[in-house]
C-alpha positions in Angstrom: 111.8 112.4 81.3 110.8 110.5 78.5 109.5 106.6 79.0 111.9 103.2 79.4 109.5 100.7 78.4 112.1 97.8 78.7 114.5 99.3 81.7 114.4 98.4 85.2 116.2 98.7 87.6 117.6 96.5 91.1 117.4 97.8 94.2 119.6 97.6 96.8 118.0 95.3 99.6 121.5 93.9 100.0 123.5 96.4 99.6 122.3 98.8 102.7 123.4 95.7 104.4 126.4 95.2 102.9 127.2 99.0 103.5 125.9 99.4 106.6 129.1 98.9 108.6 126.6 96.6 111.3 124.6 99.8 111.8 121.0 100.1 110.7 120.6 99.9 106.9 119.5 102.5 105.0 115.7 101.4 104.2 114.2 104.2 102.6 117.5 104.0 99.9 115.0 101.8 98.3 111.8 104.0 98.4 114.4 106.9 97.2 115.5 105.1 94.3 112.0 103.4 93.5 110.2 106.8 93.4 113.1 108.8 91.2 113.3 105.1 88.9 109.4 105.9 88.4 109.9 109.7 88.4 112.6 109.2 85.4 110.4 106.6 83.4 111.5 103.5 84.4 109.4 100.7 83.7 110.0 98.6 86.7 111.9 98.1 90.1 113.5 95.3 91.6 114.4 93.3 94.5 116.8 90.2 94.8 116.2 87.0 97.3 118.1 85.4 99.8 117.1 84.3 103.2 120.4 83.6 105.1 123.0 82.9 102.6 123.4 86.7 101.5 121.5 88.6 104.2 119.4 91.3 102.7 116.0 92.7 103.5 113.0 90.3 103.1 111.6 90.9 99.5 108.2 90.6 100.0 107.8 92.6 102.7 109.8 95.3 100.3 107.3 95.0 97.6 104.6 95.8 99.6 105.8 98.6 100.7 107.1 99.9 97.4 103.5 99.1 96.0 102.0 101.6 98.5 105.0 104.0 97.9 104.7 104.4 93.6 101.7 104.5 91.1 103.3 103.1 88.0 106.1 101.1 87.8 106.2 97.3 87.8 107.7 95.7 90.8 109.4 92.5 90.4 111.7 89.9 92.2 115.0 89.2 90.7 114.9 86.6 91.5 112.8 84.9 94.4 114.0 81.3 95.8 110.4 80.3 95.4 111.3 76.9 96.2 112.5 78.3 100.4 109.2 79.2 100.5 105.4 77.1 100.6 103.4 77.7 97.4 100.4 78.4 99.4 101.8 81.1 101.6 103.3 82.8 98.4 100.9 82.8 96.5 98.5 84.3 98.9 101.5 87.0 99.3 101.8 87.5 95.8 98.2 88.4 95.3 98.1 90.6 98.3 101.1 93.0 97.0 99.1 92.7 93.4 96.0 94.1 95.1 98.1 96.6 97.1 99.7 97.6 93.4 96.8 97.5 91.5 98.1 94.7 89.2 101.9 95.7 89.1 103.6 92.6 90.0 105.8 90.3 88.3 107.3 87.1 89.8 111.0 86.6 89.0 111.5 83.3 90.3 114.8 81.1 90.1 116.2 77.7 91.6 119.0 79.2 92.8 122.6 77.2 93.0 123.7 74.0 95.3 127.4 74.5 94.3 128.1 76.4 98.2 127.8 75.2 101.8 125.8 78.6 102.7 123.2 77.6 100.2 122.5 73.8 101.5 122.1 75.6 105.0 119.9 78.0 103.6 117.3 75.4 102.6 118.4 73.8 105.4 117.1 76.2 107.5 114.1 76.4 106.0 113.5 72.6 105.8 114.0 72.0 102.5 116.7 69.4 101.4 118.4 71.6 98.4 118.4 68.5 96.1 114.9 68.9 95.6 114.6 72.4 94.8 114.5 72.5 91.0 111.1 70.0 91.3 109.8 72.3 94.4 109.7 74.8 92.0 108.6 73.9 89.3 105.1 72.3 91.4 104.9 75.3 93.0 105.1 77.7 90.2 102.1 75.5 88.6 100.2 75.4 92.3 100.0 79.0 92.2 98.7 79.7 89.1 95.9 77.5 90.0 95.5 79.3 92.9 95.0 82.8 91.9 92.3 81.6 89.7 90.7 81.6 93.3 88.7 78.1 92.3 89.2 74.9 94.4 92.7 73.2 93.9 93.3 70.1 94.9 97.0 68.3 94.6 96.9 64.7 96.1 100.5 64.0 95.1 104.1 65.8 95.4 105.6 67.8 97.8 102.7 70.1 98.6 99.7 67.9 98.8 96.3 70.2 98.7 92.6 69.4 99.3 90.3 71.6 98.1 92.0 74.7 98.8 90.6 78.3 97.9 92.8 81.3 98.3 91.6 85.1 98.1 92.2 87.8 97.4 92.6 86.7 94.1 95.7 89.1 92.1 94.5 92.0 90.1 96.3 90.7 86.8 94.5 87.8 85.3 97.2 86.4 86.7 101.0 87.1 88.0 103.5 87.0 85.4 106.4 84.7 86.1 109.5 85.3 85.1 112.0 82.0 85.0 115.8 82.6 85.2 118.4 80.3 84.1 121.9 80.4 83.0 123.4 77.5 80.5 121.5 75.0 82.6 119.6 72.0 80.6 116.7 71.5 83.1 116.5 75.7 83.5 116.4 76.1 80.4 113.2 73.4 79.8 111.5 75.1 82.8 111.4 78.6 80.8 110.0 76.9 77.8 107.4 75.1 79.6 106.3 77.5 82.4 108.1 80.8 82.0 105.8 83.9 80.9 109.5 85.3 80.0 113.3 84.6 80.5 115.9 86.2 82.6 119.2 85.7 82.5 122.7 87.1 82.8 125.0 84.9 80.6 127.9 86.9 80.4 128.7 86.1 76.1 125.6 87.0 73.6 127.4 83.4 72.0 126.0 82.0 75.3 123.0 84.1 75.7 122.1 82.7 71.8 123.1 79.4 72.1 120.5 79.4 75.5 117.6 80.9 73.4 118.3 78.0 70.9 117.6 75.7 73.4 114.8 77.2 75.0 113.1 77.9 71.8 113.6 74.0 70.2 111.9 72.5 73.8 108.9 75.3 73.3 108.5 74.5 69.6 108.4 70.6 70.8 105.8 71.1 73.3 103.6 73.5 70.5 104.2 76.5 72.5 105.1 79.9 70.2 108.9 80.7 71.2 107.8 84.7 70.4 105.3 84.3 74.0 108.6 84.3 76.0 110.2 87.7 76.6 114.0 87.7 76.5 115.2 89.5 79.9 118.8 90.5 80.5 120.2 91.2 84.1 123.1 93.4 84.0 125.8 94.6 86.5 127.5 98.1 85.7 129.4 100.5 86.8 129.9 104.2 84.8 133.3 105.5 85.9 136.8 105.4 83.6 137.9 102.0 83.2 140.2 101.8 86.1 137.6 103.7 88.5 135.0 101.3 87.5 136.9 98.1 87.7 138.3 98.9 91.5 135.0 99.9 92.6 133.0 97.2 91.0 135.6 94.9 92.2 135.0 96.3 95.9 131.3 95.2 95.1 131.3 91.9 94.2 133.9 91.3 97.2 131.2 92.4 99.6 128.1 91.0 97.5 129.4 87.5 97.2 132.7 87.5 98.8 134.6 86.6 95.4 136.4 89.0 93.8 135.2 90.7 90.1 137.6 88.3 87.9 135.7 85.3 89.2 132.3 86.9 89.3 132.6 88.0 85.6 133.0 84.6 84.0 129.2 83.6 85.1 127.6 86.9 85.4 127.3 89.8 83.0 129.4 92.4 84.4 129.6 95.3 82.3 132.3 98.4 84.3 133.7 101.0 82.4 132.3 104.3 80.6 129.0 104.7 79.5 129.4 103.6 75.7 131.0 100.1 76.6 128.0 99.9 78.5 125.7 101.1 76.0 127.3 98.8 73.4 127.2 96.0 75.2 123.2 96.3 75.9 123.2 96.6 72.0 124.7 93.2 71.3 122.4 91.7 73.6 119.9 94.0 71.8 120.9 92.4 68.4 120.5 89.1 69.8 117.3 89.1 70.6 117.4 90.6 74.4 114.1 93.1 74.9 114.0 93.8 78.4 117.0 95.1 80.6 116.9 95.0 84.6 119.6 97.3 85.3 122.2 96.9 89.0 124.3 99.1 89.7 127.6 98.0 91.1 128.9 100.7 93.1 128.4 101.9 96.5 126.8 105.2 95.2 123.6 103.9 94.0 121.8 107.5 93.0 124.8 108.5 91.5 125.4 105.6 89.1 121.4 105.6 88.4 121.8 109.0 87.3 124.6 108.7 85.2 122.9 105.2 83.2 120.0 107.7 83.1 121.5 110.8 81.1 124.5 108.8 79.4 123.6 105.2 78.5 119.8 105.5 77.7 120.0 107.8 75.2 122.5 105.7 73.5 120.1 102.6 73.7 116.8 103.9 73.4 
């Protein structure tokens, strides 16, 4: 196969929960999928986040396993909750899986959304009041750049006070890139400008994927940072059946992803389920717009299968 420079594509560490009927999930759907993703050309895999609002398996611990399991692909998170999680401790597991990779790690990162009960128990549990997330973050994401330099850091204020604190192994990469997601969201949309190495997001207009970019790029352009740094990412939900296959099975889905059903999901998320050139046309738009990377899920309980067909009838469309 030829080479997707700007394609990944999600793997399912919820969804051989979601499918697995309370029996044992299907693990190694994941190495299947990563290995054939890499086989095909893909340019990276993907894992999503959640700790106990949408059970899946633990992402880190899946990245560093898929690092020993492929040679080339890029393997990010889409997106980690970095803010459930200590700065120190992620970073150190960050650089880890870089090592294990050989420099092949990108950090998607996100705040994640307060607007649920399951999410304020979910920081809950974790001890971290969900108000304070978006500022958890954004120290973090700054604590751990400094700490993959692998000199001294030292933070006597905030939420994660340091004293001279040295962390090794130090990543591969000059540093991990990170990856900032955010919807139509004022303060998101600042934190990409500032602090994001690129932009992910899955607006579900390209009027509202532009408008975003506008925003982004004014608050960059105010702080004398180059717009043009920041890569443009789109996440994208499809399904390749006829219209009416495609809708009841993507509708299924969503049900069991985020127990709402595909009408509801659709007006915050790109959802794109129907034959392969609606898909294809709709990653044009995008395209147009200024979108240059693609991480690709797949909708549908029949994960190879739908890979397969995005492989031999989308791509060549886009590519």
């Amino acid at each position: 196969m030829g080479s997707f420079d700007d394609f990944g594509v999600l793997l399912p560490t919820r969804g051989v929960l979601v499918y697995a009927g309370g029996g044992k999930p299907k693990v190694e759907l994941n190495w299947q999928m990563a290995e054939t993703a890499e086989r095909l050309g893909y340019d990276s895999v993907w894992v999503g986040d959640s700790v106990t609002s949408k059970p899946r398996l633990e992402p880190l611990t899946i990245m560093a396993a898929l690092a020993a399991r492929t040679n080339r692909v890029k393997i990010g998170t889409a997106v980690m909750l970095t803010a459930l999680r200590h700065p120190v401790h992620l970073a150190h597991a960050i650089a880890t899986i870089d090592n294990i990779s050989n420099g092949r790690v990108i950090l998607g990162a996100g705040a994640g959304r307060g607007d649920h009960q399951m999410f304020i128990q979910e920081h809950d549990a974790v001890g971290v009041p969900i108000q304070e997330r978006a500022p958890r973050m954004e120290e973090g994401i700054r604590l751990m750049r400094e700490l993959w330099t692998g000199e001294e850091v030292t933070n006597p204020e905030g939420f994660y006070p340091l004293d001279k604190v040295a962390l090794e192994p130090r990543p591969v990469q000059d540093t991990v890139p990170i990856w900032l997601a955010s919807s139509w969201v004022r303060r998101g949309l600042r934190r990409v400008a500032e602090l994001g190495d690129a932009w992910i997001t899955n607006v579900p207009t390209v009027e509202v994927f532009t408008g975003c970019w506008e925003k982004i790029s004014e608050h960059a352009q105010s702080i004398g940072r180059d717009p043009k740094s920041i890569r443009r990412c789109l996440y994208i939900s499809v399904n390749l059946n006829t219209e009416e296959d495609a809708l009841a099975e993507g509708d299924g889905f969503m049900r069991a992803y985020y127990s709402r059903p595909y009408d509801v999901i659709s007006k915050t998320l790109l959802c794109v389920f129907g034959p392969p050139e609606k898909c294809a046309d709709a990653i044009m738009r995008y395209r147009e717009a200024g979108a240059d990377y693609f991480i690709v899920r797949f909708a549908s309980p029949n994960q190879m299968e739908q890979m397969a067909k995005f492989t031999e009838t989308v791509l060549p469309r886009v590519i």
